[in-house]
N, C-alpha and C positions, 0 to 999 in steps of 0.2 A: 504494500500500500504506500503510496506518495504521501510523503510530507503535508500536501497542497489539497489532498483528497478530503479532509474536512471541509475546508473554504470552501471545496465546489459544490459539495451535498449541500452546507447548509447555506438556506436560502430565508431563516428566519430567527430571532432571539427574542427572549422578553426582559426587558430591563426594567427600572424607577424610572419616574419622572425625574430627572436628576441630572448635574450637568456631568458629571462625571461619568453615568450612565450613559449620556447622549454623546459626551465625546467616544468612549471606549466602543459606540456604536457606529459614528463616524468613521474609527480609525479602522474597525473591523471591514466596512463597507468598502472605505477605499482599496484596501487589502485584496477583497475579495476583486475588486475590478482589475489591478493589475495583475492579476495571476489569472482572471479570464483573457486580459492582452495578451500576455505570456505565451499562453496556450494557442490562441488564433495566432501569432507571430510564429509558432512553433508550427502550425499547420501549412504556414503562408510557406516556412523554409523546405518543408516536405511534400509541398505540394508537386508534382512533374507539371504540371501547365504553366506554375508562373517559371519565367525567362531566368535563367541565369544573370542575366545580364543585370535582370532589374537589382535581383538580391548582392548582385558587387555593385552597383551602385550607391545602394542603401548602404553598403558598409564602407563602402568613399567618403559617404555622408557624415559618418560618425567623427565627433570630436572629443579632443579629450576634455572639456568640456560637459560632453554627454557622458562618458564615461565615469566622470566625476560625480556629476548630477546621479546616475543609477547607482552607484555602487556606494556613495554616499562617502565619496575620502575627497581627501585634501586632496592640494597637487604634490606635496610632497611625498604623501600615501602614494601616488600614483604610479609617481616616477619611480618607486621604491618596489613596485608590484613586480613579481619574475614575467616573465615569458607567459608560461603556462596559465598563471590567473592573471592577464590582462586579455588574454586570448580567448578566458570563459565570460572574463568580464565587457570583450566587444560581443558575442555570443547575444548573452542576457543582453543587451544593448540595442543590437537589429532584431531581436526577438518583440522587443517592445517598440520599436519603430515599424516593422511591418505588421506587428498585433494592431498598433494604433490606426494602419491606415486601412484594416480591414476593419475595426471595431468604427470608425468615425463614416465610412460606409453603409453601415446596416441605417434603419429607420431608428426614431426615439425609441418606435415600441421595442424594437428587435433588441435595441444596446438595454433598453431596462426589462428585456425579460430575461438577457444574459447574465445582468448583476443582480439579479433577484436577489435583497437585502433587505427585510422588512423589519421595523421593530413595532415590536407589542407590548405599548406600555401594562402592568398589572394593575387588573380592574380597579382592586381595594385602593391601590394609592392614588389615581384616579379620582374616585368618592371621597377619598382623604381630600385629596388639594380642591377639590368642586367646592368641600364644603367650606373652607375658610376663601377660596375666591368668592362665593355666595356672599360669606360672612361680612367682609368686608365695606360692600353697602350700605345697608343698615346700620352700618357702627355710626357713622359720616354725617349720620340723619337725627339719630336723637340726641341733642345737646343737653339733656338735662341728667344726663345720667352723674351718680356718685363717681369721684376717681377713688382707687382703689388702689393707694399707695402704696411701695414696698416696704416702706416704714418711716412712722411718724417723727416728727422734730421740726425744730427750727435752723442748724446749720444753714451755712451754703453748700457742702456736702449732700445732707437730707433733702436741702431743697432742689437741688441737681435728681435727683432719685425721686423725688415727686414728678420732678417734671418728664422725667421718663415715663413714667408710669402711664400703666393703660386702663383700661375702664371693660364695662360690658358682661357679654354673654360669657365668650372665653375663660377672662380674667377670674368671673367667680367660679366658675365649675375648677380653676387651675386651683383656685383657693381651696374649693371644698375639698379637691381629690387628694392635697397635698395634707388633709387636717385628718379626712375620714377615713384615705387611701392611701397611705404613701407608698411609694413604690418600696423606702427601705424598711424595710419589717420592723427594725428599732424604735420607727418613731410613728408618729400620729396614734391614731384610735382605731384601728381596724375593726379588733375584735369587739370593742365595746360597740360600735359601729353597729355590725353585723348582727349583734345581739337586739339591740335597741330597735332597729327598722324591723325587724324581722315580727317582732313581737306587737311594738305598734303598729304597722301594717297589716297585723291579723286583729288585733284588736278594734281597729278604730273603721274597716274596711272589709276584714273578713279577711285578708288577700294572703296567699299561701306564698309566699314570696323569701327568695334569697334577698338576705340584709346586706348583699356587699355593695357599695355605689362601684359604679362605672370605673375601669380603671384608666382616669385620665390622666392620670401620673406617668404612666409608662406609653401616652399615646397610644393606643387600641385603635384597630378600624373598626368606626362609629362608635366611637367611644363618647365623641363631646354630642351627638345625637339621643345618645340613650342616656347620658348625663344631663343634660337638658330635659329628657322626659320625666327622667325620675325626680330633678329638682321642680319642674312644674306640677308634678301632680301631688309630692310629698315634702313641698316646700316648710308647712306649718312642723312636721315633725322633725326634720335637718335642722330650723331654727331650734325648735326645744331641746332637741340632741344637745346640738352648739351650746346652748345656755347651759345647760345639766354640766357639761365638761367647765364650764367658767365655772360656776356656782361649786362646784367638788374640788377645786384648787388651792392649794394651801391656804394663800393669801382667797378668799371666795371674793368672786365677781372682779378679780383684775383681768382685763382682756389684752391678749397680746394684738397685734396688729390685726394678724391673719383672722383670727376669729371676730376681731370689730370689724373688720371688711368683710365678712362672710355674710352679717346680721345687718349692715348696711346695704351689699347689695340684692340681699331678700328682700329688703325694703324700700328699693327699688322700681319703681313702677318703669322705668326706661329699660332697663336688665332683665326684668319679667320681661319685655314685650320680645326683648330679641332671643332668651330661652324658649318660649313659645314657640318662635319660627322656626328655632330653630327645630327644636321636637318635630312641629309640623312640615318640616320640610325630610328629616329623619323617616317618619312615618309615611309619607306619598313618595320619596322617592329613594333616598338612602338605605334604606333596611331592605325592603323588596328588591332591591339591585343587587344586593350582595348575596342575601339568597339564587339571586339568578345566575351569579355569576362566578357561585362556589359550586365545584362539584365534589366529588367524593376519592378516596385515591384507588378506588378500582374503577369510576366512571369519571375523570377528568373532565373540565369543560376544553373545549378546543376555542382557544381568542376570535377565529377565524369567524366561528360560528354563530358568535354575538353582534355580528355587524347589525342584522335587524334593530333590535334592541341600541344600541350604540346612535342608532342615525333616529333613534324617537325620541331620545332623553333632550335634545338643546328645545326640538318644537313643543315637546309637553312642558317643559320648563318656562317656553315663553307665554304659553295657552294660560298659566296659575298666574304667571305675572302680570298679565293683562286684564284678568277676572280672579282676584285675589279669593272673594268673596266665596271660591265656588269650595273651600277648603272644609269650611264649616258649614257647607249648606247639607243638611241629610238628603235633598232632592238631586244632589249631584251622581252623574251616573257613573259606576266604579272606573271605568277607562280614561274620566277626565280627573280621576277622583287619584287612584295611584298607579306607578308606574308597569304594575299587573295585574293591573283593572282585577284589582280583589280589596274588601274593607280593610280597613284598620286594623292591625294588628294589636292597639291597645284602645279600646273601645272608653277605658278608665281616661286616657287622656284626652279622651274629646270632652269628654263630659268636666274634667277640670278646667280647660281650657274655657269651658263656655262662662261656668264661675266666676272665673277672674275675667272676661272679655270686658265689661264695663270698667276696670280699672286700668284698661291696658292703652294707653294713646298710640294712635295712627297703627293700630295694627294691621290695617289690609294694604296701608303702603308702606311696611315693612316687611310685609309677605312677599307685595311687589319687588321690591327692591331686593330682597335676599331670592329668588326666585328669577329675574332677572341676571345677578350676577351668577347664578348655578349656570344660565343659559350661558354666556360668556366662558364661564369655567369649560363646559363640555367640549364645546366648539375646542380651547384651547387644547383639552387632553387627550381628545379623541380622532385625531388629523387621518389614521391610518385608516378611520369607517367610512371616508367623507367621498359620496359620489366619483369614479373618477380617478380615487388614490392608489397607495398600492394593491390592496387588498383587492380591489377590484380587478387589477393589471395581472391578476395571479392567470395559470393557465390554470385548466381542467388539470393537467400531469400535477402541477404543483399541488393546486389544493389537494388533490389525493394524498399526498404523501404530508404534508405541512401539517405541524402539529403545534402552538404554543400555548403553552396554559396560560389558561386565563387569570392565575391568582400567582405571585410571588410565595405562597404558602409554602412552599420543601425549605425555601431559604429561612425566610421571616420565621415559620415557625418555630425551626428548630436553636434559634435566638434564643425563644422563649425555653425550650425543651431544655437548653443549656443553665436558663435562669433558675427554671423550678429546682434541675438535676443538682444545681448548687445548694440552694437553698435545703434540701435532706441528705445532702452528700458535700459537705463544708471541708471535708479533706480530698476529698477527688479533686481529678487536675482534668486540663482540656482535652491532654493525651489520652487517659482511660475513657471519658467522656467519648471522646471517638472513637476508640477504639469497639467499644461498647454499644453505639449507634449504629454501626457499620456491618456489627456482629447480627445485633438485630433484624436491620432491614435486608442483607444478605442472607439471610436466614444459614448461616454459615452453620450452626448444629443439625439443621437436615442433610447438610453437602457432605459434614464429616462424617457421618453417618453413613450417608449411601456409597462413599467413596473410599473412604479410610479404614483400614483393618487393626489387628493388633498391632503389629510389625512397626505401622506407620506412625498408632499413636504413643509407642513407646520411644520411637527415634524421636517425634517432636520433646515429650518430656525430657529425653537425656540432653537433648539442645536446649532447650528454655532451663533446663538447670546451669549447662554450661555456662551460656549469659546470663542468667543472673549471678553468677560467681564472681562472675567477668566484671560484671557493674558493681560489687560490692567489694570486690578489689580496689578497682580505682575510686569508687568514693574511699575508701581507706585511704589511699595513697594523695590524694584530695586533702584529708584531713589532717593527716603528716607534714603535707608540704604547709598547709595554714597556720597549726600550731608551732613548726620549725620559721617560718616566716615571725609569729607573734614573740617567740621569743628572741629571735633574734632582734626585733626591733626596743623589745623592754632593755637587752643588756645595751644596746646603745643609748637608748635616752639615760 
């Protein structure tokens, strides 16, 4: 197999939205096109039709200049080059010069369906970045909201850190999640957290419900969506939570920052409206999207296959934002209603919503406006659905074969796999950790099994003992040389 024999198969990847991602996307694409040059220059020199004459031409043509440019050396690299590799290095040289003048031949369609190079951004961070391009809207619109400072004072220091300071929907769920949730198990209320909702929640509502808030701390897909629901519909109990944690504190009822901005932007009537939307934008289109566009790991979704879906999300986006109204209307009919024309998933939060709706100012042009900037979002993250692009340019061969998931999921998750496996496994290292994951998803204890005898698993045990001998040799020898270094260094001071 050729070196080059990946670059030619593949014809698709899926990265983040991300610059980093996008360049490492770029550099792969160009990659992939010079080595389709390469290849049609390598045809052009094998071909018996084309002229002799032409091909010593083309290599008349060459300078060292070109030579420099391909090969990527100085001129003093070049002068320096033997015989032999200046000889492969004109080679590679009219390879790409006759690839180029057969590649700038073909039609557009011909040259991009040679570099077929598609990227597929992952849905989830997609919904991630839509919702804070939404968000940003409505932040712009309501001036009367509390700021929500990182900590109080008079300094010019403090006062510098106020003026940073942001406000909003964000800024409280960031507070709560850092009070009720924190990502480091050491700190905040979790457990009392969890305890508390769980119990009020059945008590006051009936509602059989996990106590845990949303983990906005660690960023989750739709995390600050289902944060926002659960702050709207269980705002009054988050408050008394909060207060019970003051009120139990050595000194009772001193509030540190975090918690006097948490109770302020509860009280918040500009902060309610944009939680709200945001819920309600969570609810019609975020949550039902992700459902659709997770599949399972023995039935993957294929990206390819969401184009439908993909090219209705900017026009249903702009449909709510032009009829804000139709969100909270029961007569609205499910297709205009969410993004898979099925009810509400939390039937509890329309009915809080409608509670609070006379104390909420300009709610239906904060729907607009956060509903609006989703439509903007779309359009930006989803360039690869959009009539006409690549996905379209695919052939019938391609699509058959072309596969990219739809979700970042093997990588992102296993982030997380890594987090938990730490957190019950505090002396494990990343090596066993892998070692370990690799064992699992290979399912390597049926392989040794079907494969491996006595014989063989005796020879592995007398080698796994040898190396370990081996490593605890030289950490010995490690330790010699450390404690031989530490005394030397005490007889000189």
């Amino acid at each position: 197999m050729d070196n080059n024999d990946y670059w030619r198969k593949k014809i698709g990847v899926s990265k983040d939205h991300v610059a980093d991602g996008k360049k490492e996307f770029g550099l792969s694409a160009a990659h992939k096109k010079e080595i389709v040059i390469r290849d049609m220059g390598r045809e052009a020199m094998d071909d018996t039709d084309l002229q002799t004459g032409i091909i010593l031409l083309a290599m008349m043509d060459i300078t060292d200049d070109d030579l420099m440019t391909v090969g990527k050396l100085s001129e003093a690299e070049l002068e320096a080059l033997s015989t032999e590799a200046r000889s492969e290095l004109v080679e590679q040289t009219l390879e790409l010069k006759l690839g180029e003048e057969r590649f700038n031949a073909l039609t557009p369609a011909q040259q991009c369906n040679k570099c077929t190079h598609l990227f597929g951004g992952c849905c989830c961070h997609k919904d991630l970045n839509v919702v804070r391009y939404g968000y940003r809207n409505p932040t712009y619109l309501l001036y009367s909201q509390y700021l929500l400072p990182n900590n109080p004072g008079d300094s010019a220091a403090v006062q510098n850190a106020v003026e940073s300071s942001s406000a909003g929907a964000i800024k409280l769920l960031q507070l709560i999640g850092s009070l009720l949730r924190h990502k480091d198990s050491e700190h905040g209320y979790q457990d009392r957290c969890t305890i508390f909702l769980r119990e009020r929640k059945l008590e006051l509502f009936d509602l059989e419900e996990p106590g845990k808030f949303p983990d906005v701390s660690n960023n989750r897909y739709g995390c600050y969506t289902y944060a926002a629901a659960e702050v709207v519909c269980f705002h009054g109990i988050i408050q008394e939570l909060v207060t019970k944690i003051i009120d139990r504190k050595a000194k009772a009822g001193q509030k540190n920052h975090v918690e006097a901005n948490i109770l302020k932007g509860l009280n918040c009537a500009a902060t309610m409206t944009e939680l709200v939307v945001l819920a309600l934008y969570g609810a019609s289109v975020s949550w039902p999207y992700m459902a659709a566009v997770h599949g399972t790991k023995d039935k993957p979704i294929n990206l390819v296959s969401l184009t439908p879906l993909h090219r209705k999300l900017p026009d249903f986006c702009a449909h709510i934002a032009e009829d804000p109204k139709i969100l909270l209307d029961p007569k609205t009919p499910l297709d205009k209603l969410t993004i898979n024309a099925q009810p509400f998933r939390d039937d509890f939060l329309v009915e809080s919503i409608q509670q609070l709706r006379s104390k909420l100012p300009n709610l239906e042009l904060v729907i607009s406006k956060m509903f609006s900037g989703a439509e903007e979002g779309w359009l930006q993250f989803t360039p690869e659905f959009r009539p006409g692009s690549t996905f379209d340019s695919l052939t019938p061969e391609q699509l058959a074969i072309l596969h990219i998931p739809s979700t970042n999921d093997c990588s992102e998750g296993m982030l997380g796999t890594f987090r938990v496996h730490m957190c019950y496994h505090p002396n494990s290292t990343t090596h066993l950790f892998t070692n370990q994951t690799r064992t699992e998803q290979n399912n390597t204890e049926a392989f040794v099994k079907k494969h491996c005898d006595k014989a063989v698993e005796k020879y592995m045990m007398r080698e796994w003992q040898w190396l370990a001998k081996q490593q605890e040799k030289a950490e010995r020898g490690r330790t010699q040389l450390l404690k031989a270094a530490l005394r030397k260094k005490s007889a000189t001071d």
